[in-house]
C-alpha positions in Angstrom: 40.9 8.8 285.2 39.3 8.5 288.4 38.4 12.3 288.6 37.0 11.8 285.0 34.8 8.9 286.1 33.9 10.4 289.3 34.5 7.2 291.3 37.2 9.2 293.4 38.7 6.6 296.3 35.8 4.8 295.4 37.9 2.1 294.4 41.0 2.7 296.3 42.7 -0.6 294.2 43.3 -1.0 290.4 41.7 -4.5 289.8 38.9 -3.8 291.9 37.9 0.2 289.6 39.1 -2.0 286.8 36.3 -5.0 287.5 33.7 -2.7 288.6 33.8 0.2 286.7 36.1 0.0 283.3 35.2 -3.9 282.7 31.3 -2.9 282.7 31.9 0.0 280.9 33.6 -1.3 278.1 31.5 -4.3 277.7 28.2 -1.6 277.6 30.3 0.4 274.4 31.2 -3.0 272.7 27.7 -4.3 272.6 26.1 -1.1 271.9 27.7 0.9 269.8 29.5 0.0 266.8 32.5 0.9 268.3 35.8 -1.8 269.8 36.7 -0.1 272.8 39.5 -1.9 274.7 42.0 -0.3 277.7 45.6 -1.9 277.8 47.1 -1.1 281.9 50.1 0.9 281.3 52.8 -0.4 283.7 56.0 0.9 285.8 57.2 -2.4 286.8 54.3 -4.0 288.0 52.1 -1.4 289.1 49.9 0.0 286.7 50.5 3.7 286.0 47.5 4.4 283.7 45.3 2.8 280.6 46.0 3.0 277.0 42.6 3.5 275.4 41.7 2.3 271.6 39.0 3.4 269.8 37.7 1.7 266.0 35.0 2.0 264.1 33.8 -2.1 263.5 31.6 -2.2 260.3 28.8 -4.4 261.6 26.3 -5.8 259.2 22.3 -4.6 259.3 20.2 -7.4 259.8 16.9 -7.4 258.3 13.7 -7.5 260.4 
């Protein structure tokens, strides 16, 4: 994930990639798009391994203008 965002050790802890890069990102695709985006930690006791990313389709309603 870190190669894919190019953030590299950027963000050398979880919470701080996840608050500064994921969180925004997320929030940006939400509001956006008509997508629900959301990324679950995956966890090896309590360190987190990896994400579990879910993708839907929300049917949001056109408002008239």
């Amino acid at each position: 994930l870190r190669q894919m965002l190019d953030v590299g050790e950027k963000y050398p802890n979880v919470k701080d990639m996840r608050r500064w890069v994921l969180e925004p990102a997320l929030k940006e695709l939400n509001t956006g798009t008509d997508l629900a985006v959301t990324a679950e930690p995956r966890r090896q006791g309590r360190k987190i391994t990896g994400f579990i990313f879910t993708i839907a389709k929300t049917d949001q309603m056109a408002l008239d203008i």
